[in-house]
MIPAKE-754341 format. One record per residue: x, y, z of N, C-alpha, C, O in turn. Coordinates in steps of 0.02 Angstrom, whole numbers, plus 50000, padded with zeros to 5 digits. Example, Ala and Ser with C-alpha at 12.3 -4.5 7.8 and 13.67 -1.06 7.14 Angstrom:
506604971650390506154977550390506604983550390507124983450423;506424988850354506844994750357506455000250394506705005750402;
***
This chain:
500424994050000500005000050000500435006250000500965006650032;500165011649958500775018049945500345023150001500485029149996;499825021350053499405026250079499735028450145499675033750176;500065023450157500425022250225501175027150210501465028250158;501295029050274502225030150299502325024450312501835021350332;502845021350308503135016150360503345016350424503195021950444;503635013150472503725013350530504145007050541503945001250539;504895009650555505135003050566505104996050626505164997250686;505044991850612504754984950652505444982450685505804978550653;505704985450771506154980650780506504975750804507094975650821;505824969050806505754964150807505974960250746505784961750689;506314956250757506614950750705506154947450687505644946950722;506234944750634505734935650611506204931250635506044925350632;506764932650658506994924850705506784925850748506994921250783;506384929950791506164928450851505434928050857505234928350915;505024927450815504344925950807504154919750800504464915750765;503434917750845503354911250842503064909550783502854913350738;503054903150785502684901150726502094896450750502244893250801;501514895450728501114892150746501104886450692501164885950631;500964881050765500844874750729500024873550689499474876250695;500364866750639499584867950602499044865050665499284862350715;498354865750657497804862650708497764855250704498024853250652;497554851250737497164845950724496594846050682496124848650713;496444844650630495894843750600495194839650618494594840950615;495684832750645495284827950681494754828950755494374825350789;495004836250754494524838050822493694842750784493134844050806;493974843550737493154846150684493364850550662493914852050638;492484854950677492444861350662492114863950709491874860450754;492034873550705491624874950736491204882750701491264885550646;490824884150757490544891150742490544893150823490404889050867;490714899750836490344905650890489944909150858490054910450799;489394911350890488834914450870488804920050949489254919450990;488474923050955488214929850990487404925750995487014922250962;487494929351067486534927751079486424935051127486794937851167;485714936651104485414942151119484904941751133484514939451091;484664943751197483984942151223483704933251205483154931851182;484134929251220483824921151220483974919851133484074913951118;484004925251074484254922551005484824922850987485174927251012;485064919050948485514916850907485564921350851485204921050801;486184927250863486294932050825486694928250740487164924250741;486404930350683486434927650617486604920650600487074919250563;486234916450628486134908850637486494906350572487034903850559;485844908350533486034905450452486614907150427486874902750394;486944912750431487414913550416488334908850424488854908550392;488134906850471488554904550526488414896050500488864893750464;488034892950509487734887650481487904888150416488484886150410;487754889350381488004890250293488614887250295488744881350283;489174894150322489764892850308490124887050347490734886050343;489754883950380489784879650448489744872750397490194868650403;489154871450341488864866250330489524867250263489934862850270;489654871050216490424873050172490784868250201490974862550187;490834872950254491684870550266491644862350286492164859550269;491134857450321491004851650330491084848050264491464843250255;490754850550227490744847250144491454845650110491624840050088;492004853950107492464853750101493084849850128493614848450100;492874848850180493484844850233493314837050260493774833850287;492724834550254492594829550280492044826550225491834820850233;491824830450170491354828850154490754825050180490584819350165;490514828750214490044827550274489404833450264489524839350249;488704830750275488274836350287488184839950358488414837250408;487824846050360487764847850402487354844050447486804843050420;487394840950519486674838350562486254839350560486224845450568;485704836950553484894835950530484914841750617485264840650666;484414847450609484014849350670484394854650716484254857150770;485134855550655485324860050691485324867650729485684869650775;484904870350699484564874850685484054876250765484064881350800;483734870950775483464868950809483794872750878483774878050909;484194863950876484624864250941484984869650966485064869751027;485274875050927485544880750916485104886850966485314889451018;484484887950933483584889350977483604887251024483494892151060;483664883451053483564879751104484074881751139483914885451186;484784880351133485164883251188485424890051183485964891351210;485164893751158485074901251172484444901751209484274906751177;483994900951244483574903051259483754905451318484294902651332;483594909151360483814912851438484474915451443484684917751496;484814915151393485554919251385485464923551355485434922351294;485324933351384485324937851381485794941551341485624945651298;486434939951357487004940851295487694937951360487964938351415;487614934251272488384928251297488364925051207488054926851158;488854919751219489124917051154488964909551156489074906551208;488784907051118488684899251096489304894551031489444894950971;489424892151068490094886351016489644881151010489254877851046;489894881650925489644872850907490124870550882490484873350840;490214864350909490774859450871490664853850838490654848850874;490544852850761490464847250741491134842050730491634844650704;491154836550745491854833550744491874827550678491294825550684;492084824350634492224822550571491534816850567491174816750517;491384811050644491004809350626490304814250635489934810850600;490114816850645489494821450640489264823250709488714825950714;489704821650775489584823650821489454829450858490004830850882;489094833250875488944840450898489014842550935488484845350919;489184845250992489204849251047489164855951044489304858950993;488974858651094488584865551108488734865751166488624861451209;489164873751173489314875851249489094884051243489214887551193;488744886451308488534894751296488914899251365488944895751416;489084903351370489174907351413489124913451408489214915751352;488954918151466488804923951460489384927851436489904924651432;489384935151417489834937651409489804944951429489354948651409;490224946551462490304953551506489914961551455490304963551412;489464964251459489154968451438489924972051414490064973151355;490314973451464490844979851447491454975551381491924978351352;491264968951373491694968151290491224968051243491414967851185;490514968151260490284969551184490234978351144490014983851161;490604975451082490884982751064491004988951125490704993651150;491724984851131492124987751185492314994351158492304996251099;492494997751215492755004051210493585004151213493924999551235;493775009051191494585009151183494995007251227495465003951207;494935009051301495265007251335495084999751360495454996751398;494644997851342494694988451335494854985151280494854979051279;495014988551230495444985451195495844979951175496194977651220;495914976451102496424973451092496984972151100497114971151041;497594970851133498244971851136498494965351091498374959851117;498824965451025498894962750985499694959650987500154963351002;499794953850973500654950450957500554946550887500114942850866;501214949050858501394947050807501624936650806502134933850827;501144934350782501494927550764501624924650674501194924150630;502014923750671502104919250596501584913150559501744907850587;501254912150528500634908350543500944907350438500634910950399;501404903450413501504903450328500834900850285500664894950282;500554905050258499984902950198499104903750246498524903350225;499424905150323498784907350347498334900150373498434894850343;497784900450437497594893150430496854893150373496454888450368;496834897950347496294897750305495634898250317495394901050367;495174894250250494384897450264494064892350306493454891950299;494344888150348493774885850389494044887350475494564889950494;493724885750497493574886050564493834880350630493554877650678;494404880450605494574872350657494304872450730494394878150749;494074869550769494214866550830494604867450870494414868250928;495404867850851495984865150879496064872150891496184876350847;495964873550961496124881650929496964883550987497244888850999;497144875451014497654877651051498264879451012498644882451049;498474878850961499114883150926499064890150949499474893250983;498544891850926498454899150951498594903051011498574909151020;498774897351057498904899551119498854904851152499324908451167;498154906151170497784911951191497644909951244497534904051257;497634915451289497244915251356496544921851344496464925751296;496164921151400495734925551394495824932751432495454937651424;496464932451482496584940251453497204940251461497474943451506;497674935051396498304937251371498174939851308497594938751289;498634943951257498694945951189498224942551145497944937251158;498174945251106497644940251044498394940750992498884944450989;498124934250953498684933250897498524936850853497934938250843;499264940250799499054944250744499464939150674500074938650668;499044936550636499194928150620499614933250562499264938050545;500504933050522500504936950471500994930650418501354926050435;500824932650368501174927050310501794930250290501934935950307;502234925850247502604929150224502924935450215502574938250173;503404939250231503364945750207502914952850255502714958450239;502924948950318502674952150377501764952950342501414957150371;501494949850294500744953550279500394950450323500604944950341;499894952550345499294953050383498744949950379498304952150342;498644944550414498304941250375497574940250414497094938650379;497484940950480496894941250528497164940550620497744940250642;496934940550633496714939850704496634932350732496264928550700;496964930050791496524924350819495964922850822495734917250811;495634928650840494874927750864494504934950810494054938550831;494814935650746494304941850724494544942350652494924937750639;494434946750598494504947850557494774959250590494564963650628;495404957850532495564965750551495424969750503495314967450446;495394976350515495124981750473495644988250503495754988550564;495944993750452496424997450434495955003450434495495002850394;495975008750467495725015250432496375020350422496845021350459;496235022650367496655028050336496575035050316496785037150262;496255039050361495735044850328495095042850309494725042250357;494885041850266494025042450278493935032950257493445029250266;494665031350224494565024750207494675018450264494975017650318;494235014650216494235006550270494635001350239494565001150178;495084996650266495784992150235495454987850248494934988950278;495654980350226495654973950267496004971150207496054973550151;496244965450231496434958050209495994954250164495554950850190;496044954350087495874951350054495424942050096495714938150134;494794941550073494544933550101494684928750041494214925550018;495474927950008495884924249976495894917349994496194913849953;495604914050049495704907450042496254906150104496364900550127;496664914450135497304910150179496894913350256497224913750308;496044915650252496044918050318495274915850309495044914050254;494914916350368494264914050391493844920550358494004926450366;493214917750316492684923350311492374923750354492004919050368;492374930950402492054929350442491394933850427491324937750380;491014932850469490344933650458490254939750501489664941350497;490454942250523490594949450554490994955150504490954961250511;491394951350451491744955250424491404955850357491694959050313;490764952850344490584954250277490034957850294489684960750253;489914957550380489154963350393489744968250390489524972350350;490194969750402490374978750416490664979950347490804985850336;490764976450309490964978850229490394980250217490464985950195;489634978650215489094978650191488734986350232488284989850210;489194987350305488924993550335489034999250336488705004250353;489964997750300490455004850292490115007250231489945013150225;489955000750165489615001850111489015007950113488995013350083;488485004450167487905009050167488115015950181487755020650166;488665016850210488525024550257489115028350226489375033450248;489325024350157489835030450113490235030050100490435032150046;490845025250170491275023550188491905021250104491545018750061;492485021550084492495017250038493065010450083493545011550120;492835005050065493144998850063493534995450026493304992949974;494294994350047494704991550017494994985350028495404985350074;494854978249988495084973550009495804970349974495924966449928;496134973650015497074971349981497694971250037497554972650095;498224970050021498764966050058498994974650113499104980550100;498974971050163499154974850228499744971750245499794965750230;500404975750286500854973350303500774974450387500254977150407;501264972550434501094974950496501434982250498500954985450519;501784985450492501864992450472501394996450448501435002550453;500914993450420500194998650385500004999550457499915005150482;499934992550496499414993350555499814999450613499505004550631;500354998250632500735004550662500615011850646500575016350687;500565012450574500515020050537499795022650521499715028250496;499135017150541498635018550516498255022050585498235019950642;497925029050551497455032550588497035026450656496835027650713;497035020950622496375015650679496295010050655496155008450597;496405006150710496404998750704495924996050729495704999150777;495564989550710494884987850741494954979450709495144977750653;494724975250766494254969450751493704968950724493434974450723;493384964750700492854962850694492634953850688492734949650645;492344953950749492124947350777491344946250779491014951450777;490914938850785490294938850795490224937350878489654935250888;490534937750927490334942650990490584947551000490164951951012;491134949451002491434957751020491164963750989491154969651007;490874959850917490884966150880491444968950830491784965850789;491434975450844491854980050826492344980950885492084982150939;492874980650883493464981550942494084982050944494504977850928;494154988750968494754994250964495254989850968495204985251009;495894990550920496614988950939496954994850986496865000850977;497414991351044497554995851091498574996351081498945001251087;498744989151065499474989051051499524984451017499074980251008;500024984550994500244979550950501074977450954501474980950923;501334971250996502044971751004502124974651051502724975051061;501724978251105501824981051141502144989851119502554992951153;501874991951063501904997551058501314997451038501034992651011;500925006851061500285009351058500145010750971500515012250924;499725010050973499365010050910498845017050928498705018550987;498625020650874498105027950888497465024050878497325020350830;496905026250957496335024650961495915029150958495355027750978;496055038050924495675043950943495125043450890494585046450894;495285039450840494655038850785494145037850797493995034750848;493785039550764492785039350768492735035350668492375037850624;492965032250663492775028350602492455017150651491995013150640;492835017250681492625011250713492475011850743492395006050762;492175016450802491195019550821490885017650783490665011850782;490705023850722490235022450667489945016950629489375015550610;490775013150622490575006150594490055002050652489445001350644;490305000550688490174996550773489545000050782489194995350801;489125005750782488415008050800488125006550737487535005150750;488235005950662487915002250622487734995050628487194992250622;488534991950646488494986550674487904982450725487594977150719;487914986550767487504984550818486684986750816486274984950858;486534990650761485994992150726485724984550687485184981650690;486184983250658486004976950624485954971750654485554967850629;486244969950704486144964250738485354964250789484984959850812;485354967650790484624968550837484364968650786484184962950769;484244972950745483634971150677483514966150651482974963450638;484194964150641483954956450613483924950250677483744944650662;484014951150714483894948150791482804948750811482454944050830;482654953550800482054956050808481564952650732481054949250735;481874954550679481634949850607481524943050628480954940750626;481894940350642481834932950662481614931950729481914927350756;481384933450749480814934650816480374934050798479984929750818;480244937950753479284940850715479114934350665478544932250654;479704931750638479594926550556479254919250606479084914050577;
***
């Protein structure tokens, strides 16, 4: 990208981890968001859920899933639901609440981001295995980058670049997860003017760019706070805007499927 200054990085690639590939053999999965007892964009999630089964196991999606999904969202106010289907067609479903103050967090709850080596990316599905990643829940989130320091997503999110009035992200090429959060806020920056650019980010764009942001199907929209342990700029009002569209849509269509 010629939009960016650079900023020199000085951390080595000999000293970056590399993540191992997942187990495959442990499945797949989906997180979903629940709001008021529903299952925030079910189908959506399911779709790419029943894909990626086809693709990797050639397997259908479970008869009733849909269902069961309804069912254990019900009395969870807002929290998150995992499904794991495993190669033979086995399912599990776990829900927990989730703290009001991370949904579409505010800046100072923030992301704090680390650089790991992740070559060719783990791609478009959704493994299971999510211990490579070696995350805790409130250590760093991984910043997964290929070759050539580029940028390729998030542990737990799809990333987005603002640059002045513009919105960045990472091409959905096949080496990172579509996520289903990241094609509502392309679809939201769209409505409200925004322009959207999907092409190769380095980690230096993310250092030099006006605002850094996640986008996940529970968090939301959510501020990057560091990266490497240097600060990243959170004074922007572009991932507000996105994140209150955001959260416009999820209740609407949360409320649609209430009424159907």
């Amino acid at each position: 990208m010629t939009a960016f200054s650079r900023r020199t990085w000085q951390q080595t690639t000999s000293t970056m981890e590399t993540l191992p590939t997942p187990n495959r053999e442990l499945g797949l999965f989906e997180t979903l968001l629940v709001l008021d007892g529903e299952p925030v964009a079910l189908g959506a999630h399911l779709e790419r859920l029943a894909a990626s089964l086809d693709a990797v196991f050639a397997a259908e999606l479970p008869p009733g899933l849909a269902e069961e999904a309804a069912a254990h969202a019900r009395g969870l106010a807002l929290g998150r639901m995992r499904i794991v289907v495993d190669p033979a067609g086995t399912t599990t479903f776990a829900t927990q609440e989730v703290d009001p103050l991370d949904f579409f967090p505010r800046p100072e709850r923030g992301a704090e981001l680390r650089s790991v080596r992740c070559p060719g990316g783990l791609g478009r599905h959704k493994w299971a295995d999510r211990r490579p990643l070696g995350e805790t829940p409130a250590g760093p989130v991984s910043l997964l980058l290929d070759r050539d320091d580029e940028v390729l997503e998030a542990g737990r999110a799809n990333v987005f670049v603002v640059v002045g009035e513009a919105l960045f992200t990472p091409r959905a090429d096949g080496r990172i997860l579509p996520g289903t959060a990241r094609a509502a806020t392309i679809e939201v920056a769209a409505a409200a003017g925004v322009e959207v650019r999907e092409e190769s980010l380095r980690r230096d764009d993310l250092l030099a760019a006006d605002e850094v942001f996640l986008t996940g199907s529970v968090r939301g929209v959510e501020p990057v706070r560091t990266l490497d342990g240097v600060d990243l700029s959170t004074g922007g009002q572009m991932g507000r805007r996105i994140g209150e569209g955001l959260r416009r849509r999820w209740r609407t269509g949360r409320l649609a499927a209430t009424r159907s």
